[in-house]
C-alpha positions as CSV (number, residue, x, y, z in Angstrom):
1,X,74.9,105.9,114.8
2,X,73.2,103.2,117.1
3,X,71.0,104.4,120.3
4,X,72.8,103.9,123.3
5,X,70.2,101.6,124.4
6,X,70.1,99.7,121.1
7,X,71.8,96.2,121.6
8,X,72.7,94.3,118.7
9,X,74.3,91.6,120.2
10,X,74.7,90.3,123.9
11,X,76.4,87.3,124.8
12,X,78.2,86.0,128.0
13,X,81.8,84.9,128.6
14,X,84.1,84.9,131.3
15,X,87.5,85.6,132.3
16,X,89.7,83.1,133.6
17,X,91.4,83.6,137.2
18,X,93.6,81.7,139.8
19,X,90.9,80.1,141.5
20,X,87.7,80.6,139.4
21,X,86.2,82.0,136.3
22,X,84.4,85.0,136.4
23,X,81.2,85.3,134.0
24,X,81.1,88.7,132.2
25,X,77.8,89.8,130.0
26,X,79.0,92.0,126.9
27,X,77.0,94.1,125.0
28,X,77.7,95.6,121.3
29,X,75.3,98.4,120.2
30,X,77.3,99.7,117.3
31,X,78.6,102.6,119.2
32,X,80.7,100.9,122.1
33,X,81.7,97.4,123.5
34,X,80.6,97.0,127.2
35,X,81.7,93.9,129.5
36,X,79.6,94.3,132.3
37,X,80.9,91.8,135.7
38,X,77.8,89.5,136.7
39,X,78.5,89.0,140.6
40,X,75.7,87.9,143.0
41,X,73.0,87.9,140.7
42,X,74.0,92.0,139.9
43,X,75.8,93.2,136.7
44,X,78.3,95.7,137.1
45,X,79.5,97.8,134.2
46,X,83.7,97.3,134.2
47,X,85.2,97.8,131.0
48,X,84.2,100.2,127.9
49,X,85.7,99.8,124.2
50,X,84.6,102.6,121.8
51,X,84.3,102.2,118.0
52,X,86.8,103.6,116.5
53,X,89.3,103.0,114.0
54,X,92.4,103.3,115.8
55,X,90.7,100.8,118.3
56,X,92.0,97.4,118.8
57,X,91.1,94.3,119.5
58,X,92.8,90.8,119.5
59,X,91.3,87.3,119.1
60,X,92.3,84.2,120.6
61,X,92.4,81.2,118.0
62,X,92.8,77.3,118.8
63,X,93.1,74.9,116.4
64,X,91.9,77.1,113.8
65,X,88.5,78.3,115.9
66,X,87.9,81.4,117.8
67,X,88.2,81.3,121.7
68,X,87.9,84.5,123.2
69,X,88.9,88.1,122.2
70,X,91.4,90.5,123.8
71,X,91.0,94.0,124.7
72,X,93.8,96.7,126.4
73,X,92.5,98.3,129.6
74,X,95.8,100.8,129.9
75,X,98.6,99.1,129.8
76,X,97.1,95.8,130.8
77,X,95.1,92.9,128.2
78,X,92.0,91.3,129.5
79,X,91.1,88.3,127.8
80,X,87.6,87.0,127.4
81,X,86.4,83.3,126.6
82,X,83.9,81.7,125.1
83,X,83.0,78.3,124.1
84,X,80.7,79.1,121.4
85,X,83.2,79.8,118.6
86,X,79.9,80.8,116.6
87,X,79.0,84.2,118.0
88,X,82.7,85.0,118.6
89,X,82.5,85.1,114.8
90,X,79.7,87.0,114.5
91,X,81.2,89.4,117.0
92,X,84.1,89.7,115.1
93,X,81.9,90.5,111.5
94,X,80.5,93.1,113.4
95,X,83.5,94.6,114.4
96,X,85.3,94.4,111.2
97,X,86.4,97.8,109.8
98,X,85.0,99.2,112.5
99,X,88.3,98.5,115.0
100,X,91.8,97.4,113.9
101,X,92.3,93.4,114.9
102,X,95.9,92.2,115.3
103,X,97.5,88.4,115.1
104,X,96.8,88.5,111.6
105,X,99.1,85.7,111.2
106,X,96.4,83.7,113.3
107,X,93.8,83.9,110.1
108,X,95.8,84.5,107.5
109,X,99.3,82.8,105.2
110,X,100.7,84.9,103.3
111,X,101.4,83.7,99.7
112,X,102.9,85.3,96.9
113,X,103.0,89.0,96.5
114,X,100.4,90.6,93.3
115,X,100.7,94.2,93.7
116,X,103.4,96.4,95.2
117,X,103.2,100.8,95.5
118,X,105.6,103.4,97.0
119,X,105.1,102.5,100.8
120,X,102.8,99.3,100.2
121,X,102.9,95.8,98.5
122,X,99.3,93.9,98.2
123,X,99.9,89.6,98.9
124,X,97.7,86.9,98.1
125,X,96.5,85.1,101.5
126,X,94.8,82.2,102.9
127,X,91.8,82.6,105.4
128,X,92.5,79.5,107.7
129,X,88.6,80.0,109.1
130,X,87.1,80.4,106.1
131,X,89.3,78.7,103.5
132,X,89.0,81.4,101.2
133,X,91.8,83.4,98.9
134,X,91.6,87.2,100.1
135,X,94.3,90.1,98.9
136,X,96.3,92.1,101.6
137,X,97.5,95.4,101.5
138,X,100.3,95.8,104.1
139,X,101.3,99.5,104.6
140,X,104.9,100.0,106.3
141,X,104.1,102.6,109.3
142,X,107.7,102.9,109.2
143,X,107.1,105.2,106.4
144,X,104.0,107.4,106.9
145,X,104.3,110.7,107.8
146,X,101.4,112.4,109.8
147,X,99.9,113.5,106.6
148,X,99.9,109.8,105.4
149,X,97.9,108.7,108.5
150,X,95.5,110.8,107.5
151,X,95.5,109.3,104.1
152,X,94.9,105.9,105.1
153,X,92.0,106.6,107.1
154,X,90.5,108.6,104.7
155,X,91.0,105.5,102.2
156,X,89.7,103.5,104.6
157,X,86.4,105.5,105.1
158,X,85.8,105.7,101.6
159,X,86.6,102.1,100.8
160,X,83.4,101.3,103.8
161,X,81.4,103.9,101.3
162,X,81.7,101.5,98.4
163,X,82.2,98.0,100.4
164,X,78.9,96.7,98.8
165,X,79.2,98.0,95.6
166,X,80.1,95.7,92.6
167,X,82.1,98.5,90.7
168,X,84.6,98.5,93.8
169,X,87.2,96.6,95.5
170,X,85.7,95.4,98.5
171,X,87.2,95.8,101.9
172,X,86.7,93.0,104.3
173,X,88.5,93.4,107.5
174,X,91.5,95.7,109.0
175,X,94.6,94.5,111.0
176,X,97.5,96.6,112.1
177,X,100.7,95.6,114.2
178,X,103.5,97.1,115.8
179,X,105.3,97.9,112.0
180,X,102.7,97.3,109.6
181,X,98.8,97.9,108.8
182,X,97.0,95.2,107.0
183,X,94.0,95.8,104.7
184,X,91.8,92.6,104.1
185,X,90.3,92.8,100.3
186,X,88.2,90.4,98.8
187,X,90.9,89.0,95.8
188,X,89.8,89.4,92.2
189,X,91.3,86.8,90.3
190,X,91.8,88.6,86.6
191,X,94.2,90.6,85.7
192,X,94.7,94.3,85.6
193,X,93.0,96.1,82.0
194,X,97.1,97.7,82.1
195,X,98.6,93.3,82.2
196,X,95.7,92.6,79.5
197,X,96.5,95.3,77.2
198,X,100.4,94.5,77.0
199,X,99.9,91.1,76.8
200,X,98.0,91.7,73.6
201,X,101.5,93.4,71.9
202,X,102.3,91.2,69.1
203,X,99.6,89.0,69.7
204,X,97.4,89.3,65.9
205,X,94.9,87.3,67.0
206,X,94.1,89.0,70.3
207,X,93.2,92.1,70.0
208,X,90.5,94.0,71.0
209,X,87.0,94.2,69.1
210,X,85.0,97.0,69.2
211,X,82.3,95.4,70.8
212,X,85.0,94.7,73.8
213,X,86.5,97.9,73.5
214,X,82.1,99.3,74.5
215,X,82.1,96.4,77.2
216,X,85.1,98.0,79.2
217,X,83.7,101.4,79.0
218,X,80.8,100.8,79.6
219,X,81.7,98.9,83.0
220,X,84.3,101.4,83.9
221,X,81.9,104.6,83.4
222,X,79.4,102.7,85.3
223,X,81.8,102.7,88.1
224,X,82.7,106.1,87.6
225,X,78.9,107.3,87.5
226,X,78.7,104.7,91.0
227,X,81.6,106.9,92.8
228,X,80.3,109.8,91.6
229,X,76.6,109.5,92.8
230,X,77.7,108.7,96.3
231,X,80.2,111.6,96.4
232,X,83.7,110.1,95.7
233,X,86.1,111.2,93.0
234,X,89.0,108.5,92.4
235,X,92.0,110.8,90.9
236,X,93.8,108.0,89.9
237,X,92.2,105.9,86.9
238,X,94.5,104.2,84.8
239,X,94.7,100.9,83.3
240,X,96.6,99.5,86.4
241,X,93.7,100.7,88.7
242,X,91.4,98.3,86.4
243,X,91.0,94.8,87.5
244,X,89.3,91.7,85.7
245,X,87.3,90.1,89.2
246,X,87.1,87.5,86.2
247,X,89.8,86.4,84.3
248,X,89.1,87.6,80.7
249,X,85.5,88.8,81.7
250,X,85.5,93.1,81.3
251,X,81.9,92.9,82.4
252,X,83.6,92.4,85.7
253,X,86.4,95.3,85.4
254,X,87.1,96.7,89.5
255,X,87.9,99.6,90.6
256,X,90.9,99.3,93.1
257,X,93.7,101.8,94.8
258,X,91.4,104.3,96.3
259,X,94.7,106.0,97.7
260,X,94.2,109.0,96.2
261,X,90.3,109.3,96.5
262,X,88.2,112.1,97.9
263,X,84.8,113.3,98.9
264,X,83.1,116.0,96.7
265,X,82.7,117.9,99.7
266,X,85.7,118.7,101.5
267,X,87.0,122.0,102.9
268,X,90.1,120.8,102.5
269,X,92.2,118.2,100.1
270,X,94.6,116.0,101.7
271,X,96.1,116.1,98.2
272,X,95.8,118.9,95.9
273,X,98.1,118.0,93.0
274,X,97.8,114.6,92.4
275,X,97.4,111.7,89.5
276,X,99.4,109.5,87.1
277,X,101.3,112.0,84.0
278,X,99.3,110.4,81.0
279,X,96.8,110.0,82.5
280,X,95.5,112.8,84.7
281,X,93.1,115.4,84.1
282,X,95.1,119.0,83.0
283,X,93.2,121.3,85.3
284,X,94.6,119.4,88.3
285,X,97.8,119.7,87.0
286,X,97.6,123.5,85.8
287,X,95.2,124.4,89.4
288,X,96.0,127.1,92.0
289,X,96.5,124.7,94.8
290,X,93.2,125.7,96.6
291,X,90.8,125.4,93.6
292,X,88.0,123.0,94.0
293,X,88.0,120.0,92.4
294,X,85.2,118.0,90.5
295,X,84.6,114.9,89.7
296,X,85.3,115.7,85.5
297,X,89.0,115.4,86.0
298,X,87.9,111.0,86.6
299,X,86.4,111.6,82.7
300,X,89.0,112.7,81.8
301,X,91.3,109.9,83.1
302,X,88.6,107.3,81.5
303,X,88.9,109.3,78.1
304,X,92.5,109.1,78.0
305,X,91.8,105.0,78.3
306,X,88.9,105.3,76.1
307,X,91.8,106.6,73.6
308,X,94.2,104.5,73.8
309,X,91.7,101.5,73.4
310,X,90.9,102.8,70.0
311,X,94.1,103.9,68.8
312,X,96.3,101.3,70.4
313,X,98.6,104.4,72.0
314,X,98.7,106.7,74.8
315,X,97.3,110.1,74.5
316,X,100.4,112.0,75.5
317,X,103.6,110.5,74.9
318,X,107.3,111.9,75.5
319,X,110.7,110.9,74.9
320,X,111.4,112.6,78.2
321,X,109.3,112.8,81.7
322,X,109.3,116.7,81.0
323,X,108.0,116.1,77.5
324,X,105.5,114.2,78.7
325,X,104.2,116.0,81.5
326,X,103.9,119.3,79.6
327,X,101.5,117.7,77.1
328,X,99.7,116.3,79.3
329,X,99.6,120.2,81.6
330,X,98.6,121.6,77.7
331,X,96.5,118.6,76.9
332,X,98.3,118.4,73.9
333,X,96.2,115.7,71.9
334,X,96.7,114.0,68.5
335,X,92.6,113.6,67.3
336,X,94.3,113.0,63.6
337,X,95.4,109.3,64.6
338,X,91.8,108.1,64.8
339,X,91.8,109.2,60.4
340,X,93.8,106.3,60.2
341,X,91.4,103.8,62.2
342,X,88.2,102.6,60.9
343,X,86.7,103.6,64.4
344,X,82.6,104.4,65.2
345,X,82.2,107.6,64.8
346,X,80.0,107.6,67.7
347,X,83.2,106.5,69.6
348,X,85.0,109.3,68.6
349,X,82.5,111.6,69.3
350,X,82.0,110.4,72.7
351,X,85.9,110.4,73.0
352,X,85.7,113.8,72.3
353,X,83.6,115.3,74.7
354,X,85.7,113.5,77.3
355,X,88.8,114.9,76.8
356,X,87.9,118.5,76.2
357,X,90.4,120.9,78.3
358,X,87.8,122.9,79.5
359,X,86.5,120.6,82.9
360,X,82.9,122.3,82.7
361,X,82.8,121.2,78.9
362,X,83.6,118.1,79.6
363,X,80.6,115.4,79.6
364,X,79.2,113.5,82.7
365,X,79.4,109.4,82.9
366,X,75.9,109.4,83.2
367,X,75.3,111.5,79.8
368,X,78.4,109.6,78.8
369,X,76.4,105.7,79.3
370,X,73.5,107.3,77.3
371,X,75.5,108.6,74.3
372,X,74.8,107.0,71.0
373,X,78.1,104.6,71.4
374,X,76.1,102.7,73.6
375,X,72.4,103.0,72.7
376,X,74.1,101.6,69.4
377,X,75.6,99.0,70.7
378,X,73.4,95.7,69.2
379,X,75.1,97.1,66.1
380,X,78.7,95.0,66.8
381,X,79.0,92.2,65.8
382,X,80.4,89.3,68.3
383,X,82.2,88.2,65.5
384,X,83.9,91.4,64.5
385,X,87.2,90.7,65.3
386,X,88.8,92.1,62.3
387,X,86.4,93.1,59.8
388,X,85.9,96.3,58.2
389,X,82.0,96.7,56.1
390,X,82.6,100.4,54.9
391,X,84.5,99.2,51.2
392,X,81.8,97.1,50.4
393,X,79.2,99.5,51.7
394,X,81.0,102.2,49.7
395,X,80.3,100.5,46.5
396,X,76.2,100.0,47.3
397,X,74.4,101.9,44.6
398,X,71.9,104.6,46.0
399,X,73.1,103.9,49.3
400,X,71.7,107.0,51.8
401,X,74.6,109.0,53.8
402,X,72.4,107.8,57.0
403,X,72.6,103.9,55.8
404,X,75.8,103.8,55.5
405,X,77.0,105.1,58.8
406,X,74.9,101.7,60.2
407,X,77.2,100.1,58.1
408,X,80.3,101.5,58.2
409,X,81.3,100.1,61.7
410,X,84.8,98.0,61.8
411,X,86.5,96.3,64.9
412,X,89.7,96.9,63.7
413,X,92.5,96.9,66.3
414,X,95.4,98.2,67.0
415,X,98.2,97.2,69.2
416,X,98.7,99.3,72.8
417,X,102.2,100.9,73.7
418,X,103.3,100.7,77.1
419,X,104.4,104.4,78.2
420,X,107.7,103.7,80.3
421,X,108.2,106.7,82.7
422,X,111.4,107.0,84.5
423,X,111.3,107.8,88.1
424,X,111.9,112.0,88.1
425,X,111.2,115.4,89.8
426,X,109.6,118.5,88.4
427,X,108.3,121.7,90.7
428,X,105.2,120.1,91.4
429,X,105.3,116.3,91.3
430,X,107.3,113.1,92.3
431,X,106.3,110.1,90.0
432,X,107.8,106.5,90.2
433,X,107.6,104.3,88.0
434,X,104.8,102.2,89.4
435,X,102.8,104.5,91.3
436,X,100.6,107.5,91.2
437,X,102.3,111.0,91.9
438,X,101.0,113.1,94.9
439,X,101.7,116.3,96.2
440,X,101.4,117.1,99.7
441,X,98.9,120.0,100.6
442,X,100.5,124.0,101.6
C-alpha cells in the first residue's frame, strides 16, 4: 500500500455550476481519491473515494473521448471535468481493477457471444477508445448468492495476481451495473485445446505429433508451475480451460476460468468439493470436507490431458454420470491402452507419475518440465507426423537395448473422444454439461 503522502497523480478539474465553475485539485495515491475545493487561493479537502473493489466510479465520454469522471457522495453524483482527455485516461488505467466503472456501453459493443457458464456468458467487444477486440465476462447478479459474491472477488483478486503473467488470461478493467458485472479480458484469438482436439475427429491428416503433443505440455505445466510458485491452485484444468492466444500456435496455450481458483494458504475454502468428473483430482473428490488442499490435485488434472493426448481418449469414461464419477473417485485407470500406442516411453513414464492416486506421490510441474520427456525433446522430428522407426530399428543387427530406445520414438496419433456428460446429481456434486461442478462449503 501507498503512503498516505505519496501522490501518484495530481491534476485539476472543476465542477460545473449555475453561475460558475469551480476548480477542484484531485489527488490519487493508490490508497484513496481526494478532490480537494481550491477557493481563494486555499485548498479545502471535500470529497474522499477509497480503493476498493466494490467502489465505483463513472466516466463521462463525448464523441468517443473522456470528459470528466463521476463519483457518488450518498445519494448524490458529482461530476468532474476536464479538458485534457489524456490524464483522464491515465486516471482511469490507474484505477482499473482497483474500483468497479459503469456505462460500459460507453467503451464497449458488444459482438457475438464465445463462451457461456452456469451464471455467466463471455462476448467478444469493441473498445471504441482504443479500437481494440477485448473479451467480456458478464455475471448475472440476479443469480449470485452471498457465497458467490465472495467467489467473484476472490477470482477477481487472483486474476490481479497473474494479470502480467503470459501463462494467464489477462484481466484489463471491471464494470458492474445495476443487473450485471462485467469483466474486461484481453481476447485470445485461438481456439480452446477442448475445440482443437474435436475438430481433429475424423480428420487423418490432422492429428497430433508427438512433438505437438510435448509443446502443449510443456506450455501448460509451465503455467501450472507459474500458478503454483505464486501460490494459486486452479481446480479446474481441462481442455476447455485451455486457449490458443494464437490460432493454431500451442506455444501460446492460456490459462482461463479462474472461477474455481484458490490461494495455498487459506483457513478456509470457499469451495471444498469442486472440479470437472474426468477430470478432477480423486482426493478432492474422496476428502473430508476440511482437509487441506494442495496444488497436486492441478497435476493431476494436467495428467488426465497428458492421457488423453496420447491415447486419443479420456481417462475415465462411463456409460452413465454415476459410472463415470465413481472411476474417477477410485481413479480407476486403463495404463494397458498405451500397449497398443507406439508412445515415448519417457511419456508414459512421466504420465505415470502424474496420475498416481496417492497426492504426496504425485510429481511437481517443476520436476515434471525437467523429466526426460522434455530434456529429450530434440529427438522429434518436425516431420513426424505419422511415422513409426521402431520395425526398422528392430531389424538393426547388434543394435544396443539403449540405442534403440533413441530410435524407437513414433508420433503416431490417435483420434480424441468427446466425453458427453448429462446434466445430474449425486450426494456431493451438481455438474452441467458445460461447466465445472462446485460444492458449497458446510
Amino acid at each position: 500500500m501507498n503512503n498516505i503522502n505519496t501522490e501518484i497523480l495530481n491534476f485539476l478539474t472543476y465542477s460545473k455550476n449555475l453561475i460558475t465553475n469551480q476548480p477542484y485539485q484531485i489527488t490519487f495515491n493508490g490508497d484513496t481519491v481526494c478532490m480537494f475545493k481550491l477557493l481563494n487561493c486555499e485548498r479545502n479537502l471535500k470529497y474522499i473515494l477509497r480503493i476498493r473493489l466494490n467502489a465505483t466510479v463513472g466516466w463521462i465520454t463525448k464523441t468517443d473521448r473522456l470528459c470528466g469522471f463521476i463519483i457518488h457522495v450518498g445519494n448524490k453524483q458529482k461530476k468532474f471535468y476536464s479538458d485534457d482527455s489524456s490524464i483522464l485516461f491515465k486516471f482511469k488505467e490507474l484505477l482499473a481493477c482497483k474500483v468497479s466503472f459503469y456505462n460500459v456501453y460507453e467503451f464497449y459493443d458488444f459482438k457475438e457471444q464465445i463462451g457461456k457458464g452456469a451464471s455467466s456468458r463471455v462476448v467478444k467487444a469493441f473498445c471504441k477508445f482504443t479500437y481494440k477486440f477485448v473479451a467480456i465476462k458478464i455475471i448475472d447478479k440476479t443469480t449470485l448468492k452471498p457465497l458467490n459474491y465472495a467467489s467473484l472477488e476472490q477470482e477477481i483478486e487472483i486474476l490481479l495476481k497473474v494479470k502480467d503473467s503470459i501463462y494467464c488470461s489477462q484481466i484489463i478493467e471491471i464494470y458492474q451495473s445495476q443487473y450485471a458485472f462485467y469483466i474486461v479480458m484481453r481476447l485470445l484469438s485461438g481456439q480452446s485445446l477442448s475445440t482443437y482436439l474435436e475438430n481433429q475427429q475424423g480428420e487423418i491428416q490432422k492429428k497430433l505429433t508427438n512433438k505437438q503433443i510435448l509443446q502443449i505440455m510443456r506450455r501448460l505445466l509451465e503455467g501450472v508451475n507459474y500458478l503454483h510458485s505464486v501460490g494459486i491452485i486452479h481446480r479446474d484444468i481441462k481442455p476447455d480451460n485451455l486457449m490458443l492466444a494464437e490460432y493454431d500456435n500451442f506455444d501460446t496455450i492460456t490459462l482461463i476460468d479462474f472461477g474455481l481458483s484458490t490461494f495455498t494458504k487459506v483457513n478456509r475454502y470457499l469451495f471444498y468439493k469442486c472440479g470437472t468428473p474426468g477430470y478432477v483430482a480423486p482426493e478432492i473428490l474422496n476428502s473430508a470436507v476440511r482437509n487441506q488442499q494442495s496444488e497436486s490435485c492441478d497435476i493431476f488434472s494436467c495428467g488426465c490431458i497428458f492421457y488423453r493426448l496420447i491415447t486419443g481418449k479420456n481417462v475415465f469414461k462411463g456409460r452413465t454420470y454415476d459410472e463415470l464419477l465413481h472411476k474417477n473417485k477410485q481413479c480407476l485407470i486403463d495404463f494397458s491402452v498405451k500397449q497398443e500406442q507406439h508412445s515415448n516411453q519417457n511419456a508414459i513414464k512421466l504420465l505415470h507419475s502424474m496420475l498416481r492416486k496417492n497426492p504426496d506421490e504425485r510429481i511437481t510441474a517443476k520436476a515434471a518440465l525437467q523429466s526426460s520427456y522434455f530434456y529429450n525433446e530434440s529427438l522429434f522430428s518436425i516431420n513426424d507426423e505419422n511415422w513409426d522407426s521402431s520395425p526398422l530399428v528392430n531389424q538393426l543387427p547388434h543394435f544396443t537395448a539403449t540405442i534403440g530406445k533413441v530410435f524407437q520414438l513414433t508420433a503416431r496419433d490417435f483420434t480424441s473422444q468427446k466425453l458427453i456428460i448429462p446434466r445430474q446429481k449425486d450426494n456431493n456434486f451438481y455438474s452441467p454439461q458445460l461447466s465445472p461442478i462446485r460444492r458449497d462449503k458446510q
